[in-house]
N, C-alpha and C positions, 0 to 999 in steps of 0.2 A: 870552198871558203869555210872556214871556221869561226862559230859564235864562242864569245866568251862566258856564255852563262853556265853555272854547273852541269843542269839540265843538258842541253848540248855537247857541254863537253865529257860528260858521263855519258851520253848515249854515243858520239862517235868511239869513245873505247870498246861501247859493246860491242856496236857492227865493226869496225876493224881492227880491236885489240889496240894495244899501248905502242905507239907510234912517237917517234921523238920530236912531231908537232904536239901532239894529244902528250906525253907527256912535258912538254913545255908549259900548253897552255893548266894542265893540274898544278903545273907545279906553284906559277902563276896566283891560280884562283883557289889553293890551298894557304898562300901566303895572302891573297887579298880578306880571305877569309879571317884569319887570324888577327890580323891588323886592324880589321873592324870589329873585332869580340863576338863575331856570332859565335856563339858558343852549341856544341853538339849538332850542329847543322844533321839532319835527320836524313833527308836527299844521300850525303856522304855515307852515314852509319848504312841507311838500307843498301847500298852498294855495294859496300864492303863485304856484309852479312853475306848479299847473293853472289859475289866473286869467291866467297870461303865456302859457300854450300856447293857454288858450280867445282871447283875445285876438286872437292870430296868425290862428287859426279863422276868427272872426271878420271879418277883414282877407281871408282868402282868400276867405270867403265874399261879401262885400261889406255884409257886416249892421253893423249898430248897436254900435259898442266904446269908447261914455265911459264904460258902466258900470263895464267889465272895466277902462277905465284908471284908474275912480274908487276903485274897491276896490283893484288894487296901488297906490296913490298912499299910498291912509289906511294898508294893511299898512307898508308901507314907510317911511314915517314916522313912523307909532307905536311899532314894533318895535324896541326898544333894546336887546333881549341879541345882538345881530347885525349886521352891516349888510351887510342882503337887498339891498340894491340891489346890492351888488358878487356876491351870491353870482347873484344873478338874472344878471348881465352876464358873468361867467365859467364858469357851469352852464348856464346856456339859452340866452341872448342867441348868443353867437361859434357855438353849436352850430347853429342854425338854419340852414333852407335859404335857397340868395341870392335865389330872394321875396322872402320877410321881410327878410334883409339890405337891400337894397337896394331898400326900400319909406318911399319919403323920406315921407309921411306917419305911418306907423309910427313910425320914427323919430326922429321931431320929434313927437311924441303922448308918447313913453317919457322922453325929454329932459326937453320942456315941461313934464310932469308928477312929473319930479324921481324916476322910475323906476330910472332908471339915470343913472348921476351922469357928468357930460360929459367930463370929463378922462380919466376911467378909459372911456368909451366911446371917445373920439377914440383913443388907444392902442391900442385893441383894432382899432377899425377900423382902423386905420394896416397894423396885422398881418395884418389880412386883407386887406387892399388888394394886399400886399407879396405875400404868398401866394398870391392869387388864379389859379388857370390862366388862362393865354390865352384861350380862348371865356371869360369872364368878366369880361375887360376892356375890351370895349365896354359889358357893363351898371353895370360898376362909374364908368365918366367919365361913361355918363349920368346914372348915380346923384348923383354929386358936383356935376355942376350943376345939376341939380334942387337939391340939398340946398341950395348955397350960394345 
């Protein structure tokens, strides 16, 4: 049986991943959310946060990450007192090590999955491109041709 409260229903995604009850009931309790103006609900953001860290994890590790990308995809576009995608791109995203920067499968995983929204990524990346020290400019042009 399933509770309807965030709490619950953020911890059954943990322990069994995004399931088409669990994601019913978010989709649900991201709409009840918005309807009543809670606005940034904090419980959501820290979620989101650790499914985009576990993600990265994930990538380092070399394991299995369409779940982790399937859950921030549905957070991220259910979520309408926010928009988590920009907070996810300018709080975790740019912060990241250049691993993950410059992990053109990553990437193109967060993109493709409308994680992080392209314009507002391309900028960012430009920024770090521009910024980047010296030793990180050979990984950064191989990065871009991979990418392109």
């Amino acid at each position: 049986m399933h509770s309807f409260t965030l709490d619950s229903i953020l911890n059954d995604i943990e322990r069994q991943g995004m399931t088409s009850v669990t994601r019913a009931l978010l989709t649900l309790k991201m709409q009840e959310l918005y309807k009543s103006s809670s606005k940034g609900d904090i419980k959501v953001w820290r979620f989101a946060e650790k499914k985009f860290v576990d993600l990265q994890m994930c990538f380092d590790a070399g394991d299995e990450y369409q779940s982790h990308l399937d859950v921030l995809q549905c957070i991220v576009k259910k979520y309408k007192c926010e928009d988590l995608s920009l907070r996810l791109l300018n709080e975790v995203y740019v912060k990241m090590e250049e691993m993950y920067l410059f992990n053109v499968e990553l990437n193109v995983g967060l993109l493709k999955s409308q994680i992080l929204p392209l314009k507002e990524w391309d900028i960012a990346f430009a920024s770090i491109a521009k910024n980047a020290p010296g030793n990180l400019q050979d990984k950064l042009v191989h990065f871009l041709c991979k990418f392109v």
